[in-house]
C-alpha positions as CSV (number, residue, x, y, z in Angstrom):
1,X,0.0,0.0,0.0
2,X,3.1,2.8,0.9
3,X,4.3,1.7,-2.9
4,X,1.1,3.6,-4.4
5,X,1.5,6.0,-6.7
6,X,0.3,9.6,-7.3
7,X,-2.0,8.5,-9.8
8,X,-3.0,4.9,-8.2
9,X,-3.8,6.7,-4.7
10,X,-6.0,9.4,-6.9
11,X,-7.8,6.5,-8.4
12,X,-8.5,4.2,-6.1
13,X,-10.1,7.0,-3.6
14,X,-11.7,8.8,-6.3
15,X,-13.6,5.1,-6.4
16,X,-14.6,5.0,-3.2
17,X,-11.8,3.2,-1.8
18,X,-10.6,4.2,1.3
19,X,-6.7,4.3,0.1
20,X,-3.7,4.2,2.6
21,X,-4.3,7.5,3.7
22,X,-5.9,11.0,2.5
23,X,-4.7,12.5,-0.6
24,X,-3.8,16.4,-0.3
25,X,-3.7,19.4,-2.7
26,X,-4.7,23.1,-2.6
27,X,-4.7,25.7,-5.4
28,X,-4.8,29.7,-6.1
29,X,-5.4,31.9,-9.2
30,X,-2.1,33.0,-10.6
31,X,-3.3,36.4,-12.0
32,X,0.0,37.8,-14.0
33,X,0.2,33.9,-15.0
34,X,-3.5,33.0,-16.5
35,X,-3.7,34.9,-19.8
36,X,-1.3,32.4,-22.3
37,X,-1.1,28.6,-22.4
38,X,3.0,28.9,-22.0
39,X,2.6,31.0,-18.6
40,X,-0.4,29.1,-17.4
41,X,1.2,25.4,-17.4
42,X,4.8,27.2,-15.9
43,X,3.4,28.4,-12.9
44,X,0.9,25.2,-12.2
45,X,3.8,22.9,-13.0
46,X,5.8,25.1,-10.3
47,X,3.3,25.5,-8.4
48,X,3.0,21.1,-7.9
49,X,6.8,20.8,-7.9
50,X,6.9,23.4,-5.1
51,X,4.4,22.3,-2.7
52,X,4.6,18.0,-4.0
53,X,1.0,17.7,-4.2
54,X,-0.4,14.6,-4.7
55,X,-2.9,15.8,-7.7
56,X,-3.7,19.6,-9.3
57,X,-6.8,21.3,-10.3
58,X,-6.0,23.6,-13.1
59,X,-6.9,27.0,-12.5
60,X,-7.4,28.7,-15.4
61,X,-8.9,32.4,-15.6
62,X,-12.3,32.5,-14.3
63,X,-13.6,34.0,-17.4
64,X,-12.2,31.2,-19.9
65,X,-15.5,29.7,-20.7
66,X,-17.4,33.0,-21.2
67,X,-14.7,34.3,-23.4
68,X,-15.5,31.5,-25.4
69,X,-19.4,32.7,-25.9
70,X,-18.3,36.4,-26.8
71,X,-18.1,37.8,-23.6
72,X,-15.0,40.4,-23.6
73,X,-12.9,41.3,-20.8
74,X,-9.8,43.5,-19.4
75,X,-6.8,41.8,-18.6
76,X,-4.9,44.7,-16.9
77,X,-7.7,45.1,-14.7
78,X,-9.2,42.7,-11.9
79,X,-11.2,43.3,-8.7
80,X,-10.5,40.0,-6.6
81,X,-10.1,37.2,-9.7
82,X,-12.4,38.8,-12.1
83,X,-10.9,40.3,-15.2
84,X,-13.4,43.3,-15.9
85,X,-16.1,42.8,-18.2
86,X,-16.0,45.1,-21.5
87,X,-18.6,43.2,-23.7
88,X,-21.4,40.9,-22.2
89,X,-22.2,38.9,-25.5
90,X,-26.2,39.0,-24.2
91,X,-27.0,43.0,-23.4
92,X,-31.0,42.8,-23.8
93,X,-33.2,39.6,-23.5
94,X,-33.7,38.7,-27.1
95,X,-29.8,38.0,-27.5
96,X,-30.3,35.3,-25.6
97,X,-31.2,33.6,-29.0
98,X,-28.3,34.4,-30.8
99,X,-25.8,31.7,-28.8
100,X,-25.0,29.0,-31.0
101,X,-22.6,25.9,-30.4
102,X,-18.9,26.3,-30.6
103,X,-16.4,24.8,-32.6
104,X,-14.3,24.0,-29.9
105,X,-11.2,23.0,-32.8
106,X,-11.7,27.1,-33.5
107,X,-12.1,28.4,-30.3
108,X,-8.8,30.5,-29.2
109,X,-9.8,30.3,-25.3
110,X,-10.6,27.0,-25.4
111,X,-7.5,25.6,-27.6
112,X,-5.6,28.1,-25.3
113,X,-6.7,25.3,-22.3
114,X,-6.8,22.6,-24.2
115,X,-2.7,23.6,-24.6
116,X,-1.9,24.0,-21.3
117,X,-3.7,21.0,-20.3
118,X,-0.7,19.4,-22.4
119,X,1.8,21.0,-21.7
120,X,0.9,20.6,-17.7
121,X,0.8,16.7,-18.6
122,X,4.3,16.7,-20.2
123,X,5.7,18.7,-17.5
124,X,3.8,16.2,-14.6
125,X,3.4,12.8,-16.2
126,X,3.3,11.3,-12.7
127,X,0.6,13.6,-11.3
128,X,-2.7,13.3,-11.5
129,X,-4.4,16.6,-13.3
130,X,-8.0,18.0,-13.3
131,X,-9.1,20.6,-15.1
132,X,-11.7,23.2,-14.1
133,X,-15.1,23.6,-16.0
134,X,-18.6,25.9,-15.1
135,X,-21.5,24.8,-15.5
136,X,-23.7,25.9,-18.3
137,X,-26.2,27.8,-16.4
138,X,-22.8,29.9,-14.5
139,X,-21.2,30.6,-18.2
140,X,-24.6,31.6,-19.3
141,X,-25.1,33.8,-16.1
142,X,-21.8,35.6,-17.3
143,X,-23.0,36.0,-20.5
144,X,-25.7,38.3,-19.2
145,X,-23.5,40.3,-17.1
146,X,-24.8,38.9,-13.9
147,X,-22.3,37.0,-11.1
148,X,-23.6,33.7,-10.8
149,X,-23.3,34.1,-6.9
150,X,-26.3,35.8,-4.7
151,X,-24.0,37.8,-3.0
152,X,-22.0,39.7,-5.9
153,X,-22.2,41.9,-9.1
154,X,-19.7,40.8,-12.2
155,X,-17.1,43.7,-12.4
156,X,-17.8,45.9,-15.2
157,X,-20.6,45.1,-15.9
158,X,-23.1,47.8,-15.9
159,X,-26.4,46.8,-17.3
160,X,-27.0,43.0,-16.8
161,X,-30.1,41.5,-17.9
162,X,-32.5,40.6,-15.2
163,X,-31.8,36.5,-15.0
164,X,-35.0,35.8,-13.7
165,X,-37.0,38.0,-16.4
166,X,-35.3,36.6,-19.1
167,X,-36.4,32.7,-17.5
168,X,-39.6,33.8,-17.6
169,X,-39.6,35.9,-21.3
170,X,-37.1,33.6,-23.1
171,X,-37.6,30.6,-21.5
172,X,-37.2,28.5,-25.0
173,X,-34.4,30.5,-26.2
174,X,-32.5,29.7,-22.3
175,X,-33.1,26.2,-22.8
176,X,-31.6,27.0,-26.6
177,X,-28.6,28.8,-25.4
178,X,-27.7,25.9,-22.7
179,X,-28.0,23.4,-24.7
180,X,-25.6,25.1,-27.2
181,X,-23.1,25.9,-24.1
182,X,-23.6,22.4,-23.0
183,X,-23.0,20.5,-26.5
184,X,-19.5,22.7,-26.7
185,X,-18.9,21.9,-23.2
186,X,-19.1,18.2,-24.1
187,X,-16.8,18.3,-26.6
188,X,-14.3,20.5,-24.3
189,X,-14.3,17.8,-22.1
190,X,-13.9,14.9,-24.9
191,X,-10.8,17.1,-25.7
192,X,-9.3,17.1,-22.7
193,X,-9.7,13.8,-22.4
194,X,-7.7,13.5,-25.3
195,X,-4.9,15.5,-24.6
196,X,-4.6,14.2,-21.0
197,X,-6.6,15.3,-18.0
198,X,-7.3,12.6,-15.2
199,X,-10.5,14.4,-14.5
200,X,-12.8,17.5,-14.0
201,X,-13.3,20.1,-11.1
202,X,-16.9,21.0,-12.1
203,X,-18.1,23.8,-11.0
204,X,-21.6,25.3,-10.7
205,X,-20.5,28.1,-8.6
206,X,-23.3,29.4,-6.5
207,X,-26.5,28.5,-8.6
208,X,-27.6,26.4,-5.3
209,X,-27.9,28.9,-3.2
210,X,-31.7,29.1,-2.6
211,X,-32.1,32.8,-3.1
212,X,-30.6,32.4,-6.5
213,X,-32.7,29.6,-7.7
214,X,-35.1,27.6,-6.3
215,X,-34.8,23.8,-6.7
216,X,-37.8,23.4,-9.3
217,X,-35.7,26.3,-11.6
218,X,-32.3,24.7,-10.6
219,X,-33.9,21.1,-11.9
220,X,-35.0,22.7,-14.9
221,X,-31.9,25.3,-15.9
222,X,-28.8,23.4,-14.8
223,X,-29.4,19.6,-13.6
224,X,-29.8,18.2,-17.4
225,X,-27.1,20.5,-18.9
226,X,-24.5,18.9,-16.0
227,X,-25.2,15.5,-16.6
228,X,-24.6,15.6,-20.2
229,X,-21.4,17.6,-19.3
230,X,-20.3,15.1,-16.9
231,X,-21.1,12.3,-18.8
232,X,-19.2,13.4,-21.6
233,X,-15.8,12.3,-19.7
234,X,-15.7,8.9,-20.0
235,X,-12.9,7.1,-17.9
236,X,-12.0,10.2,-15.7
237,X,-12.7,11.6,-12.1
238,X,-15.3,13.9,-11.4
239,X,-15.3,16.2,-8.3
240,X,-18.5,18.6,-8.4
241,X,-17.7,22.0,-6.6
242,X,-20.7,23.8,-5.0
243,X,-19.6,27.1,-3.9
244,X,-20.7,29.6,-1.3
245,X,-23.1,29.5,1.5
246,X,-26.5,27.6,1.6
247,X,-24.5,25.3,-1.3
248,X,-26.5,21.9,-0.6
249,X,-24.0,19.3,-1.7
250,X,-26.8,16.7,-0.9
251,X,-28.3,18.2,-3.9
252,X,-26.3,16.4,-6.1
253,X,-25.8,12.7,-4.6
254,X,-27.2,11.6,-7.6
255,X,-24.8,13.3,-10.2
256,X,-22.6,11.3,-12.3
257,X,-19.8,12.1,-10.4
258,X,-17.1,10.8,-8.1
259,X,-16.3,13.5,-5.6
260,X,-17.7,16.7,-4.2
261,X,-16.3,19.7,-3.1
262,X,-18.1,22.4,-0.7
263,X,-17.1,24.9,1.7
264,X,-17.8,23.5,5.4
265,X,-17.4,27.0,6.9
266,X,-19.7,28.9,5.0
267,X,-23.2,29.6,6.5
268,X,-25.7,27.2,5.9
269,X,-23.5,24.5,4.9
270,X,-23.4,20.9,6.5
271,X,-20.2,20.2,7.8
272,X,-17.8,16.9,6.9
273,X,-19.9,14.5,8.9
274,X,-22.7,14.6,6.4
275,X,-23.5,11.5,4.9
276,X,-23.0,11.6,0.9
277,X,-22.6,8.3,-0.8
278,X,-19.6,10.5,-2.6
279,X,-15.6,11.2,-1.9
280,X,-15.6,14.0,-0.1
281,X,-13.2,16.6,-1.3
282,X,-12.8,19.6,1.7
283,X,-11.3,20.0,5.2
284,X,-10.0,23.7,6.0
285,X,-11.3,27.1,5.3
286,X,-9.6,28.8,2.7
287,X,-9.5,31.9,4.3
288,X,-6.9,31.3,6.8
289,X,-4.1,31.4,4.5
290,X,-2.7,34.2,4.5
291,X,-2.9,34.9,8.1
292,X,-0.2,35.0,10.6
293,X,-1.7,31.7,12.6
294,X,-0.4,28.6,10.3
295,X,-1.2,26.4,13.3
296,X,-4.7,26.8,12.7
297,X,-4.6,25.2,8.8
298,X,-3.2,22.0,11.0
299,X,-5.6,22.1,13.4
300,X,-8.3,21.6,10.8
301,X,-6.9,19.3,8.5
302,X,-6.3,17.1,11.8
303,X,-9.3,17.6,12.8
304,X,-11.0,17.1,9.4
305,X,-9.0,13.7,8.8
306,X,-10.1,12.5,12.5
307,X,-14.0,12.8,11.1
308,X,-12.9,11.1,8.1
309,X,-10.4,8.6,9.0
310,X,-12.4,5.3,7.8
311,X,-13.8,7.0,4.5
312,X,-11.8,7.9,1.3
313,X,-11.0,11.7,1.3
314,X,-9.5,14.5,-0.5
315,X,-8.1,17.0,1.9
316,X,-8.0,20.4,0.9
317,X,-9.2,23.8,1.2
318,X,-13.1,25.0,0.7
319,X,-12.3,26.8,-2.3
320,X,-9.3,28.3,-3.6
321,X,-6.9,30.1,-1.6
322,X,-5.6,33.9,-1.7
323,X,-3.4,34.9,-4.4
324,X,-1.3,36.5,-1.2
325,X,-1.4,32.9,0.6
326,X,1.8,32.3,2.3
327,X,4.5,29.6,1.4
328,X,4.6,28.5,5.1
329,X,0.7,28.6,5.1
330,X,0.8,26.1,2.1
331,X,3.3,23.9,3.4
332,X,1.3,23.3,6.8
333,X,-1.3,22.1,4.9
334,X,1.2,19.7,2.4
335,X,2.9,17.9,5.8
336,X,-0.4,17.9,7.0
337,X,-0.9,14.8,5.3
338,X,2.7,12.5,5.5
C-alpha cells in the first residue's frame, strides 16, 4: 500500500476506496500567470513541484469559458479574480437567441486550455491533473452580465439583464442557449480527455444557493445540462464544486460524479460528517491562508482527517486560496498529510 503511486492513490479514492491515507492538494489563481497557455502550465507545474501535491486542479482564468461565448474582458484590470467585463455577449433579453454551439477545434480560449492542459501533462506525467469547468447555467449567467453568486455583481458590468425576467420571457431561447453551451462543453471535455486530463473540477458556482434559484428552476436550468457535461468524460474523475453558502452538496448525490467539493465553513453549509454516498473533497477554510496563525490550517486538517479517518477523502481547502497565501501557510497544509 506505501508503494502507491500519485495517480494509483487518486484513483482508487476517487472510487470509493478508502486508500492508505488522504490525498492532499490546494490551489490559487495566478493572476500575471492565466492569460497564455506557456505561462499558465509554468506556474501550475511550479506550483506542484513546489508544494509536491499529490494531484492539481488547473486554474485557469475564471472568465475562460465565457470568453469563449463572446463575452470580452480586461486583462490589466481585476477586482478579486475577475478580469473586468467590457462586452457581455447578451446585453437585452432577445440575444439570448443568438448563442450558438462552438467549434471547440476554433475556439482561441478553449484551444488556449486545451494547450496547457498538455503541456501541464508533459511537464507532470506522474501527477494526477484536473481541469476546471462551469456549468452551463454559471457561463450563461456571465453572458448576461450577472455574477452567478447571490452575494455579488460581475465587475464591469453595468447593465445585466434581469436573470429571472429573461427565464420567464425567453424561457425557449434559455433552454436554446444551454443546450448550445452544453454541447460545446461536451466536446471540451472529450478534448481534454484526449490530450490528457485525469478528471474534471466541475463547478456550478453558486447556482444552489436558494435565493438564487429555487430547486424546481435549478432542476429545470442546470441539472440536465451537467449531466450531459459530466457524462461526456468517460474514464476520468469527477469532483463537483458547489460554492458559497446555503450550497447543498446533498443536492447532487445523484450526479454522475465521483467527488464533491463544498465549503464547510460557509453559512448554511453541512459540515464533513454529512452522509453523501460520494468522496468527499474539503477540510479547511480557505481563508486562513494568508494569516499570521499557520497552526490553525493543522488544526483543521487534523481535525478534518479524525472525522474522516475510515472513509476515502480529498483533503483540501473549501475553495481556492488567496493569491497572497503564504508559502509557510501552504506547506502546513502539504505535511499535514505525511
Amino acid at each position: 500500500m506505501t508503494n502507491l503511486t500519485k495517480m494509483q492513490r487518486f484513483e482508487q479514492i476517487l472510487s470509493g476506496e478508502k486508500g492508505d491515507r488522504p490525498l492532499v492538494s490546494g490551489w490559487h489563481h495566478f493572476l500575471e500567470k492565466e492569460q497564455t497557455a506557456t505561462d499558465l502550465a509554468e506556474a501550475t507545474i511550479t506550483f506542484a513541484k513546489k508544494y509536491d501535491w499529490d494531484w492539481i486542479k488547473i486554474n485557469p482564468r475564471a472568465t475562460y469559458l465565457a470568453e469563449t461565448f463572446g463575452n470580452i474582458y480586461d486583462f490589466t484590470d481585476y477586482r478579486w479574480v475577475f478580469p473586468k467585463q467590457s462586452k457581455q455577449a447578451i446585453k437585452k433579453s432577445s440575444d439570448v437567441w443568438n448563442v450558438t454551439e462552438v467549434d471547440v477545434a476554433k475556439s482561441a480560449p478553449l484551444q488556449e486550455q486545451i494547450e496547457a492542459v498538455r503541456l501541464i501533462r508533459d511537464g507532470l506525467p506522474e501527477v494526477p491533473i484536473i481541469q476546471t469547468v462551469f456549468s452551463p447555467l454559471t457561463i450563461l449567467m456571465f453572458l448576461t452580465g450577472n455574477s452567478s453568486y447571490v452575494d455579488l455583481t460581475m465587475y464591469g458590468s453595468e447593465a445585466p439583464v434581469d436573470f429571472m425576467e429573461l427565464v420567464k420571457t425567453e424561457r425557449s431561447g434559455v433552454h436554446r442557449a444551454l443546450h448550445a453551451i452544453t454541447m460545446t462543453m461536451a466536446n471540451y471535455v472529450k478534448e481534454l480527455e484526449r490530450v490528457g486530463v485525469n478528471g474534471l473540477f466541475y463547478a456550478v458556482t453558486g447556482t444552489a444557493h436558494p435565493e438564487l434559484f429555487d430547486e424546481a428552476t435549478f432542476n429545470e436550468f442546470s441539472r440536465p445540462y451537467d449531466s450531459i457535461v459530466l457524462q461526456a468524460m468517460k474514464k476520468g474523475k469527477r469532483i463537483l464544486h458547489t460554492c458559497g453558502s446555503y450550497s447543498q452538496p446533498g443536492r447532487f448525490i445523484d450526479y454522475p460524479i465521483e467527488g464533491i467539493s463544498w465549503d464547510t465553513e460557509a453559512e448554511g453549509n453541512p459540515g464533513l460528517d454529512i452522509k453523501l454516498d460520494k468522496t468527499k473533497v474539503a477540510g479547511v477554510d480557505h481563508r486562513i491562508f494568508e494569516g499570521s496563525d499557520d497552526s490553525l490550517i493543522g488544526e483543521q486538517a487534523k481535525q478534518a482527517m479524525d472525522v474522516m479517518k475510515d472513509q476515502p477523502f480529498l483533503l483540501v481547502p473549501n475553495c481556492a486560496v488567496s493569491v497572497n497565501s503564504s508559502e509557510g501557510a501552504l506547506n502546513t497544509l502539504r505535511k499535514s498529510v505525511l
